[in-house]
C-alpha positions in Angstrom: 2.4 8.3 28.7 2.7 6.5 25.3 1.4 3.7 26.8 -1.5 5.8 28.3 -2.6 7.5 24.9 -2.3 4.1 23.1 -5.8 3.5 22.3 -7.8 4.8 20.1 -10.8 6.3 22.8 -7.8 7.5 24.9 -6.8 9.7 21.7 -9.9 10.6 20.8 -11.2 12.0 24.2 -8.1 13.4 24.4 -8.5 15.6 21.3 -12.2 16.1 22.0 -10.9 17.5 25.2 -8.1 19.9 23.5 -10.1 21.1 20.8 -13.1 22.2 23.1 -10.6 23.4 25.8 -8.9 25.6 22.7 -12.5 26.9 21.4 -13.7 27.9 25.5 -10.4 29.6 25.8 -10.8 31.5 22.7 -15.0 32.1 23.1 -13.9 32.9 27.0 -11.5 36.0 25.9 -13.6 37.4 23.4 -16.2 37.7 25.8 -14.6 39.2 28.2 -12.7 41.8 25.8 -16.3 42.0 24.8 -17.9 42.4 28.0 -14.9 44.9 28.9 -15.4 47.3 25.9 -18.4 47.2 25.8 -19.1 48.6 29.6 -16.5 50.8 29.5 -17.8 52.6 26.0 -21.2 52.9 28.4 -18.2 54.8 31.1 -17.2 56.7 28.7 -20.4 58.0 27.4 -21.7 58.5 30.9 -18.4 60.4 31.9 -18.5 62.4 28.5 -21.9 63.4 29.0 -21.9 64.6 32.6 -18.4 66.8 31.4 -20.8 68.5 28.3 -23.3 69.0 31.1 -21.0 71.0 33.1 -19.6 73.0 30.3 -23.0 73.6 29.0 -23.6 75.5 32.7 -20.2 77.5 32.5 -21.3 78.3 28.4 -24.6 79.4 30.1 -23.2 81.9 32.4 -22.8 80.0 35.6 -20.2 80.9 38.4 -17.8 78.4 39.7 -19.7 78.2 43.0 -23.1 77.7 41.0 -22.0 74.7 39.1 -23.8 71.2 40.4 -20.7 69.3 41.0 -21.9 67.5 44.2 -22.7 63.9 42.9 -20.8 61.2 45.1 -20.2 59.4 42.1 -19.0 61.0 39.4 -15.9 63.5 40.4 -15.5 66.7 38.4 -12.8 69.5 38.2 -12.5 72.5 35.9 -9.3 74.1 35.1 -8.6 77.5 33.1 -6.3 78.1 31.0 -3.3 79.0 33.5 -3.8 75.8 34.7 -5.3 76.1 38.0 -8.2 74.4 39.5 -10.7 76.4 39.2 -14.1 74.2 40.5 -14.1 70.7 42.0 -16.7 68.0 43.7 -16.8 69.1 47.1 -16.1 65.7 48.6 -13.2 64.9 46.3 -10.0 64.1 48.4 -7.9 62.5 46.0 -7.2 61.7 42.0 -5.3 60.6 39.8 -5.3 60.4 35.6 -6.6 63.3 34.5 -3.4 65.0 34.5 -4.8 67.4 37.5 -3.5 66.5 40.7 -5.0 69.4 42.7 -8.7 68.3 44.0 -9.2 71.9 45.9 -9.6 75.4 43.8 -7.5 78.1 43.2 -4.3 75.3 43.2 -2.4 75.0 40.6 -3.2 71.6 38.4 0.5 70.2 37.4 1.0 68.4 34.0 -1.9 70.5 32.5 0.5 72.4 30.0 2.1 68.6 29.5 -1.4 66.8 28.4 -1.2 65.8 24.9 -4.6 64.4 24.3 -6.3 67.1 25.1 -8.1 68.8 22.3 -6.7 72.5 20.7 -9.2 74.8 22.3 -7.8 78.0 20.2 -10.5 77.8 17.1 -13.2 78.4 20.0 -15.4 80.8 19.8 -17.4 82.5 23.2 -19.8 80.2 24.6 -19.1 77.3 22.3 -18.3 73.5 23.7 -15.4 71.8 22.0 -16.7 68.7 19.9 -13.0 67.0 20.9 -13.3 64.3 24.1 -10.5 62.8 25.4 -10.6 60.0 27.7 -8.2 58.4 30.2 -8.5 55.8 33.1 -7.6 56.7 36.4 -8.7 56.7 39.8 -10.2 59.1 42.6 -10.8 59.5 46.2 -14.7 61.0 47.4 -15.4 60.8 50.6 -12.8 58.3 52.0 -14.0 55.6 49.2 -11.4 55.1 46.4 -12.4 53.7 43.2 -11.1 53.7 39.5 -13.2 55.7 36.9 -12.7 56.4 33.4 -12.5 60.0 32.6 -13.6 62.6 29.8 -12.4 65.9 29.5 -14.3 68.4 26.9 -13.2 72.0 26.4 -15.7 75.0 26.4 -14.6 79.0 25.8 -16.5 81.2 28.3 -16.6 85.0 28.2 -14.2 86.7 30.5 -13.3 83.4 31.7 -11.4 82.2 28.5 -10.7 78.6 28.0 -12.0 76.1 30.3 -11.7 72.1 30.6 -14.2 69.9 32.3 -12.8 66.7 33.5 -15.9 64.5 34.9 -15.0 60.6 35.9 -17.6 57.4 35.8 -16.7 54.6 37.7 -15.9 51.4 36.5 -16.6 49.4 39.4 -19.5 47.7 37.0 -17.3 47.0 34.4 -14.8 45.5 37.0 -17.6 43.4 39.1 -18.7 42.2 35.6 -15.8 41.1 34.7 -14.9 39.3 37.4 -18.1 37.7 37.5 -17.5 36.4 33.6 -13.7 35.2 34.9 -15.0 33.4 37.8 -18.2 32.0 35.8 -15.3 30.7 33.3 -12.6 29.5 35.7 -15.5 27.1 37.5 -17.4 26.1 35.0 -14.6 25.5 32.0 -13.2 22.7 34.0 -16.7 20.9 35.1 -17.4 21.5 31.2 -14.4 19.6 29.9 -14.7 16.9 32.4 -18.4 16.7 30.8 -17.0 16.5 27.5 -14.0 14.3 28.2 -16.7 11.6 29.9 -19.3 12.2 27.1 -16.2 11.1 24.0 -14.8 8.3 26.7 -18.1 6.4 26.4 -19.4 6.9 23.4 -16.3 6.5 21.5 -16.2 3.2 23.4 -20.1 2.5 22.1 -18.8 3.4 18.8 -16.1 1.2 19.0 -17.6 -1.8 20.7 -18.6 -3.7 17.3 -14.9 -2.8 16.2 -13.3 -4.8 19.0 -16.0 -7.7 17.8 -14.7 -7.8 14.4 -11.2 -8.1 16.4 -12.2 -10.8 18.6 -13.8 -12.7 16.3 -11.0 -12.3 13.6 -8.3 -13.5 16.3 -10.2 -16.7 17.2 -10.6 -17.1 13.4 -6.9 -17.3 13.2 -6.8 -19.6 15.7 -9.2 -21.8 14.5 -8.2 -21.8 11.1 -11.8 -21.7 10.0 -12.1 -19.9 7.3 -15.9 -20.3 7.3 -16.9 -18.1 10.1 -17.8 -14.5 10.0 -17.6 -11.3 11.9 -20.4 -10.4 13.1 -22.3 -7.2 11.0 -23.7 -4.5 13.3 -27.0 -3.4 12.8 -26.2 0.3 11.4 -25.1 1.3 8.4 -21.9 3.6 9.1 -18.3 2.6 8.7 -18.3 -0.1 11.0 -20.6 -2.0 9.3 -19.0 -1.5 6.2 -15.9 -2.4 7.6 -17.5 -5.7 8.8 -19.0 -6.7 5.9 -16.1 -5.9 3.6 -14.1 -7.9 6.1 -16.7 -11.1 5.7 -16.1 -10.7 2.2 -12.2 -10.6 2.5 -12.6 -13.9 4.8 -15.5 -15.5 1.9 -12.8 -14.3 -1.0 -9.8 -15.9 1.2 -11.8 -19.1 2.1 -12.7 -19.7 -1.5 -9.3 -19.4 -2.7 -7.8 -21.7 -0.3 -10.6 -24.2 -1.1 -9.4 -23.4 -4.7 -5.8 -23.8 -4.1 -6.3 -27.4 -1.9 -8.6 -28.5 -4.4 -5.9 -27.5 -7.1 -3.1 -29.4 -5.3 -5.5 -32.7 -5.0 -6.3 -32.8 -8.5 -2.5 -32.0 -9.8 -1.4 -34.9 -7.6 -4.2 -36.9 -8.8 -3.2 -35.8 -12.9 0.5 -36.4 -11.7 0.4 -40.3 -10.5 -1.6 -41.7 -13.7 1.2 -40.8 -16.2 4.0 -41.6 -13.4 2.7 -44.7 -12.6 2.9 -45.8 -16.0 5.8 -44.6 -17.1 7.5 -46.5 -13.5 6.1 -49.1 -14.4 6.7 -49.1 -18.0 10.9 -48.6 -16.9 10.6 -51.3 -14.4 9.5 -53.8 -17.4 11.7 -52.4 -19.7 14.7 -52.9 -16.7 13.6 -56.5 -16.0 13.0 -57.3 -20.0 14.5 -54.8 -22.2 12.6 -56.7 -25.3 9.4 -55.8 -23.8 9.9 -52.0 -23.1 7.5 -49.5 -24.7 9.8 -46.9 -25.9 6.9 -45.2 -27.6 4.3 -45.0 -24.4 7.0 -44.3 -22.7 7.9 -41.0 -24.2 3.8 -40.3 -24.7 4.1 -40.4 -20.8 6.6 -38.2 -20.7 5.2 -36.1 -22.9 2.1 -36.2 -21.2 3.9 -34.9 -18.1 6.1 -32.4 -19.6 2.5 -30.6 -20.6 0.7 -31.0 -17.8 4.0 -29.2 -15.7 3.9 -26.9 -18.0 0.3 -25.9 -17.6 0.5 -26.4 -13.7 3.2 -23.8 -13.6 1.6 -21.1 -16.5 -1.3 -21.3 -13.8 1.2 -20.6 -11.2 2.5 -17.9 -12.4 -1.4 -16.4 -13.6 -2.2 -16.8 -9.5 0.5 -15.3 -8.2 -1.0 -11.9 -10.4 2.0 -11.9 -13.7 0.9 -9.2 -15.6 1.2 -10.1 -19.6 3.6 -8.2 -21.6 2.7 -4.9 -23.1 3.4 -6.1 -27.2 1.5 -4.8 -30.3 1.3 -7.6 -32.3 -1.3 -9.0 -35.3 -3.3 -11.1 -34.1 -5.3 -12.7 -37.4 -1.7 -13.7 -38.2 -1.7 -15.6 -35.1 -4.5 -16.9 -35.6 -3.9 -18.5 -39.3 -0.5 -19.6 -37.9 -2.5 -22.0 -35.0 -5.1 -23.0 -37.5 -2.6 -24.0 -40.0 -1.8 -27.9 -40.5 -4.6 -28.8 -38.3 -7.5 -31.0 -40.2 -10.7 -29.3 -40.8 -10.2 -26.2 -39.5 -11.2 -23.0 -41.3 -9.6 -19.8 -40.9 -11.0 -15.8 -41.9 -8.5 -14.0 -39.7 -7.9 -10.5 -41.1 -5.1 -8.5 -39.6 -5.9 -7.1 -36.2 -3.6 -5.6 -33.8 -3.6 -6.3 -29.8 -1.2 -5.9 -27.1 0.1 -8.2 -24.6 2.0 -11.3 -24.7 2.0 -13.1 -27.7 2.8 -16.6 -26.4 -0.2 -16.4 -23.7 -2.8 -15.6 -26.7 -1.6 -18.5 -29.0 -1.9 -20.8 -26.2 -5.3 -19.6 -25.6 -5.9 -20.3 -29.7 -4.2 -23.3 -29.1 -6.2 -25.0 -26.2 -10.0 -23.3 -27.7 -8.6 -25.5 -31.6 -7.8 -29.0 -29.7 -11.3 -28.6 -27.5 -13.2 -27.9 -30.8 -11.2 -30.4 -32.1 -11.6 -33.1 -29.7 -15.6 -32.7 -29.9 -16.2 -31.4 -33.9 -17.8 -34.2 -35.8 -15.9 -32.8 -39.0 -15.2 -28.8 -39.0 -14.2 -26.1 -37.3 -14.4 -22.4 -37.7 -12.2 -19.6 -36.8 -13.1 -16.2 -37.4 -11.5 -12.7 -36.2 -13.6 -9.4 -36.3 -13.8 -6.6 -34.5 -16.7 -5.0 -32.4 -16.2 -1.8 -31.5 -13.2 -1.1 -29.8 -13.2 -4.9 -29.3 -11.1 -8.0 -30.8 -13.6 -10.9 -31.3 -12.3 -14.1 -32.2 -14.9 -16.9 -32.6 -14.4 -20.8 -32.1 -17.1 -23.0 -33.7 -17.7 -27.0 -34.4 -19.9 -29.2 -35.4 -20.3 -31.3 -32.3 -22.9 -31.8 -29.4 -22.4 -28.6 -27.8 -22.3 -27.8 -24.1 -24.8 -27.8 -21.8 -26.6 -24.4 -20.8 -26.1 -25.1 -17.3 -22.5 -26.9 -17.7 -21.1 -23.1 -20.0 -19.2 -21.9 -16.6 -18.2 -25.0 -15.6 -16.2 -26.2 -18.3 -13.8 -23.4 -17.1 -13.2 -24.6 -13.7 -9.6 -26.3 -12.8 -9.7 -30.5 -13.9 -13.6 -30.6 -15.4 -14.2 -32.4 -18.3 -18.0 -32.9 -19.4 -17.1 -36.6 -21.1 -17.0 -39.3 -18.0 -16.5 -41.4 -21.0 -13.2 -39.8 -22.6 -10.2 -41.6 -21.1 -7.5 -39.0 -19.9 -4.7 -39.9 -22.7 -7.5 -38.5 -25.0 -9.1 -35.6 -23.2 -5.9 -34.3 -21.4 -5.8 -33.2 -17.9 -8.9 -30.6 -17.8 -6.6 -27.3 -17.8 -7.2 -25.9 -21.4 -10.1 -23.9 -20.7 -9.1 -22.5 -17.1 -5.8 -21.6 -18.8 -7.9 -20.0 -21.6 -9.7 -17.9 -19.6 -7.4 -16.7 -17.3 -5.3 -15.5 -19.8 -8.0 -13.7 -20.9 -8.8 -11.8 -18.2 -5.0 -10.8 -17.5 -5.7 -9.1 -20.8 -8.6 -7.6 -19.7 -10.6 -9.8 -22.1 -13.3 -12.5 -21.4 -13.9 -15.7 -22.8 -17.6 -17.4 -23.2 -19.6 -20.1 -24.9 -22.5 -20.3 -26.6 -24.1 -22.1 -28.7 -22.8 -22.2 -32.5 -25.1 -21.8 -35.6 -24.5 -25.7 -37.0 -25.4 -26.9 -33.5 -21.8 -27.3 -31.7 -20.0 -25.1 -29.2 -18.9 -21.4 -30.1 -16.5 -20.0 -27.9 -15.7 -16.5 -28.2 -12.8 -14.7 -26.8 -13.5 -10.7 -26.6 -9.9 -8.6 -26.1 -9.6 -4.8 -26.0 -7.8 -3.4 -29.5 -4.6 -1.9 -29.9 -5.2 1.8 -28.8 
């Protein structure tokens, strides 16, 4: 059974089924209960008016044997106030729920005394029809054919006569053949109904799920390709499905592009990593074979070299993997002055200004923006910290050539340096920048470049203030 209802149509067109089955069931009974009041209100206003039509005779001045009581249908008895039958249809043989047994006059009609619903006839006066009706279901006999009727009794007060009671039946064999008609209407066509419905939700929740088990297929032999280039395929509608498709293509683009990024990361690590090994192997192995030829000095600028570059392989490491910065108020104009301080031809106007995060990630972002400007000013560079807003601004300007318009988002990829003429001893290993700006954006910052006002590169690093 659990293997049955496993899938999703089998679920669905089994609660399609349920719920419709649940809401016939319910609109089934309340039509009947309907149905079934409602015929026998018309009983008893049929019964209740053929009783007043009989007391209005007896009011009138009728005798007993005057009275029309011979309709086949409807059976009638009146009974005095001793309790005996005093009138009856002629053709009545047998009844039943009136609380008068007798069907022939002059007999006495048992349980009359013991009939509490009918109405107190003692306020009466001569001639005058009681407004009380009582009514009860029973069942009567006329002329060998026994049906069940529903029954009115109404009171009248006749001179010399006293108090009388009508009793007058309707049948309900309408109300009966209707209702049974409903039930069986219901019992045949319910079932044929939710086979209709159960067939209708199999096949279009298998439409509607068609493009899903697409996206499946095409996902699984993804995986087993390894291809992170292909896509899903999109349908052509614009529900969930589709949304689900294209927000799974761009899962797969986001996914491919990062594993590009990370092979492409790993190639150029291992490409940074062999220049200063090699040397620095070969540096030992001369130093090993003639110790009064060993570079002591390049040797430890190698290892130097390498100790920085690990260090930057693993801060990027650990920005990947998603390490959130530490939540620390801290000034960071003092930060500032304390990076720009001791370096040659670099300006400072860093007012006090409180952020939060980590301090360490933020003074190597200052760090790696002073050697760049640095590395390219002709003679100065400028530091400045404002605020904009509710932003932290700190601005990075030299004097040098500038970067290219269409080289400003570059410059912060992985391993890019601009200057095919700078060795790598003197322009490092390419990381400042990426490290720059990923830290920045950990701290919900940004970091850009533009071009500075004496003609260099301005590189400005935006990060929320302190609340």
């Amino acid at each position: 059974m659990r293997r049955l209802f496993g899938s999703v149509r089998s679920r669905a067109t089994l609660a399609a089924t349920l719920a419709v089955a649940v809401a016939l069931i319910a609109a089934g009974a309340a039509v009947t209960l309907s149905l079934r009041s409602n015929l026998s209100g018309q009983a008893s206003t049929q019964a209740e008016r053929a009783a007043r039509s009989v007391a209005a005779d007896l009011a009138g001045g009728l005798a007993y044997d005057q009275l029309s009581l011979d309709d086949d249908d409807r059976p009638v008895q009146v009974v005095d106030e001793a309790g005996t039958l005093v009138a009856a249809s002629e053709e009545l043989e047998r009844i039943s729920g009136t609380g008068v047994d007798a069907v022939r006059p002059g007999a006495p009609a048992a349980g009359v005394g013991d009939d509490d619903d009918e109405a107190d006839d003692d306020s009466l006066e001569p001639g005058e029809i009681g407004e009380a009706t009582t009514f009860n279901d029973g069942s009567a006999t006329i002329d060998g054919d026994s049906e069940d009727y529903r029954f009115a009794a109404v009171t009248v007060e006749v001179p010399d006569k006293g108090t009388l009671t009508v009793y007058a039946g309707e049948p309900l064999a309408a109300e009966q053949s209707a209702v049974r008609t409903a039930s069986t209407v219901m019992l045949i066509g319910f079932p044929l109904l939710l086979v209709v419905v159960a067939a209708v939700t199999w096949r279009v929740t298998r439409r509607a799920l068609r493009p899903v088990e697409g996206i499946r297929s095409e996902m699984a032999a993804i995986t087993a390709s390894e291809d992170l280039a292909r896509r899903v395929p999109v349908p052509d509608t614009h529900d969930e499905v589709a949304g689900l498709a294209r927000t799974t293509n761009e899962t797969l683009a986001a996914l491919e592009l990062s594993v590009e990024r990370q092979r492409r990361f790993v190639a150029d690590a291992s490409h940074e990593l062999r220049s200063p090994i090699a040397s620095l192997r070969t540096q030992l192995e001369v130093g090993a074979a003639h110790p009064e030829l060993l570079d002591v000095a390049g040797a430890v600028e190698d290892t130097v070299r390498l100790q920085r570059l690990a260090a930057d392989l693993l801060l990027l490491a650990r920005l990947d993997a998603g390490e959130r910065p530490a939540d620390t108020r801290f000034d960071l104009g003092a930060v500032v002055r304390e990076e720009a301080a001791g370096r040659t031809g670099v300006t400072a106007d860093a007012p006090a200004v409180e952020v939060s995060g980590s301090r360490g990630q933020l003074a190597r972002v200052l760090a790696n923006l002073l050697d760049n400007a640095q590395r390219h000013a002709r003679e100065r560079v400028s530091v400045r910290v404002r605020t904009d807003g509710a932003w932290v601004v700190v601005e990075v300007a030299d004097d040098g050539a500038g970067v290219p318009a269409d080289q400003r988002e570059r410059i912060f990829e992985r391993f890019v340096r601009l200057d095919d003429a700078r060795t790598r001893d003197d322009g490092g290993a390419g990381l400042g920048l990426a490290i720059a700006r990923d830290v920045a954006l950990r701290h919900e910052g940004t970091l850009t470049v533009r071009e500075a006002p004496e003609g260099g590169a301005l590189f400005e690093l935006r990060l929320p203030g302190a609340p």
